[in-house]
N, C-alpha and C positions, 0 to 999 in steps of 0.2 A: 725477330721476324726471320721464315728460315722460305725462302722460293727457292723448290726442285730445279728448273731450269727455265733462265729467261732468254730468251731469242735477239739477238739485237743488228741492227743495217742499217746502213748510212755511210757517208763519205768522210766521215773522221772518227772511226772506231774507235783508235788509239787514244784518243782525250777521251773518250765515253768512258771508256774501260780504266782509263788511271784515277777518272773522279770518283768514279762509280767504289771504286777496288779502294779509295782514301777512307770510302763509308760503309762499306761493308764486304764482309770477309767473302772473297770470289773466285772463281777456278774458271780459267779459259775452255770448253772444251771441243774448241776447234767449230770448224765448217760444218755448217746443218746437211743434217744428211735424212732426216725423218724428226717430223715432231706430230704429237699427235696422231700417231697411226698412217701420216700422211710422206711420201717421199718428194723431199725437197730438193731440186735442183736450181743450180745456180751461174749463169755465165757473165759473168761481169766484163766478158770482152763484147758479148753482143749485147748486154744489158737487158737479158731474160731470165724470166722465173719459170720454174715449171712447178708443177703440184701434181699431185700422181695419189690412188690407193690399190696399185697393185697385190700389195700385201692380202689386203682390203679383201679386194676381189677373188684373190687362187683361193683364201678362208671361205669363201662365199659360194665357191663354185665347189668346192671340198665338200664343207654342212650341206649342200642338197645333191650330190655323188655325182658332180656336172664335171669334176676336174677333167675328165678326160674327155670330153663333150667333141663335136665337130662345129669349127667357129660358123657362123652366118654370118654376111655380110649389113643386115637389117634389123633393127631389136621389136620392129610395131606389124603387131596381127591387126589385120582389118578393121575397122571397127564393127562390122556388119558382125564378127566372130563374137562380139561380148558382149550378146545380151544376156540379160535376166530371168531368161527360164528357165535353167535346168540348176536346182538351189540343193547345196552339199546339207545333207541331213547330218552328218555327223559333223559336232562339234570339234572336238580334236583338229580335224580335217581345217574346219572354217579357224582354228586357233592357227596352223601349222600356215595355212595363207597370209593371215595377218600378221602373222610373222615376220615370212617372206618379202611381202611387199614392205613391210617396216624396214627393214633390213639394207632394199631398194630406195625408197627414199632417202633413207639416210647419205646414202653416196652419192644420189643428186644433188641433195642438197650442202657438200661439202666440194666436188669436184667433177663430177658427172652432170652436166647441165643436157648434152647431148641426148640422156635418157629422160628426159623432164616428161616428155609427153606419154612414153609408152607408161610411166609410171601411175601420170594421171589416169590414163583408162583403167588401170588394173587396177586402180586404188578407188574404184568406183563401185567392185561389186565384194568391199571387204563385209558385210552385212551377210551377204549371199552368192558366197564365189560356188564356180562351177568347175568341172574336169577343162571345162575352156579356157576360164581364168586361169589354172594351174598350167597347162599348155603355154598360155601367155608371156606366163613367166619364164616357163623353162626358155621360152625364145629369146626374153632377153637376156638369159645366163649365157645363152649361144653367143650371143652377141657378144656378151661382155669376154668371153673365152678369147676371140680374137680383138680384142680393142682394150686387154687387160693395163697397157702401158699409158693408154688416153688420161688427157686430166686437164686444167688448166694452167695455159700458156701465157705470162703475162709479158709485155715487153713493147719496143717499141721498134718503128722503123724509121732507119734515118737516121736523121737528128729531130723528128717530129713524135712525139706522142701523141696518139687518137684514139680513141676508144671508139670501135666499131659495133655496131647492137642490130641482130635481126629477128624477126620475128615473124613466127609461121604459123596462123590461125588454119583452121581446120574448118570451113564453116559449114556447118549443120550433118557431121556425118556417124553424131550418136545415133543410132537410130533407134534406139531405146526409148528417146523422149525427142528425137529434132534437137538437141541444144549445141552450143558448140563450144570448146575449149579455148582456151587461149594458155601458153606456159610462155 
């Protein structure tokens, strides 16, 4: 059996690593610094993790010529801005958004939770995006231009661990259909 690299944490390393190293042939190679595309940070005096794709993001802002962009502080266009009428005839075009927005998801769904909502609206008109939709998106490359370093935080305060969860419904402000989102 041959595995690239395996990640390991815990509070007795050093027996992990000798049992481990007894049964198969192993190479230390030090403190995670990136895996997966993703920048790993690590404080073991406050007992926080961070997760970050800045990487990620400057490649992201680069492929649609946003690198040098001016950041905004907000990534979400109105919703009153995204409706469904004005429909990109060219194909390419409608490929080049479903792209885009693919592109975006993917980093919500990895470390971007922050963007979860503006992503759901844009990911609503991949059938029949418009010069709106594509506006939509540049806004959130703005965004992400200044907020390139965000990611998830995990850690505790104290000596308690809690896990904090909020959740912010939007209700009824598609105006496309009345319906409403929830991420």
């Amino acid at each position: 059996m041959h595995v690239n690299d395996l990640v390991i944490g815990g509070s007795n390393l050093d027996v992990f690593r000798a049992q481990s190293s007894s049964v198969f042939d192993m190479k230390n190679l030090g403190n995670l610094g990136y895996v997966l595309g993703m920048k790993v940070t690590i404080n073991t005096i406050k007992f926080v993790l961070s997760i970050s794709k800045e990487l990620y993001i400057n490649s992201l802002l680069d492929s649609f010529g946003m690198g040098a962009c001016k950041p905004i502080s907000t990534p979400q266009v109105p919703p009153s801005k995204l409706l469904s009428l004005a429909i990109t005839d060219s194909e390419p075009a409608k490929i080049h958004y479903q792209r885009a927005v693919g592109l975006l998801n993917y980093l919500v769904a990895g470390t971007r939770p922050d963007l979860a909502y503006s992503a759901s609206c844009i990911s609503q008109f991949l059938s029949f995006p418009s010069h709106d939709h594509e506006l939509a998106f540049i806004k959130v490359l703005r965004y992400l231009k200044g907020t390139r370093t965000w990611g998830l935080w995990l850690g505790r305060r104290g000596d308690i661990f809690s896990i904090i969860a909020n959740c912010d419904s939007d209700w009824g402000s598609n105006y496309s259909s009345r319906s409403f989102s929830m991420v």
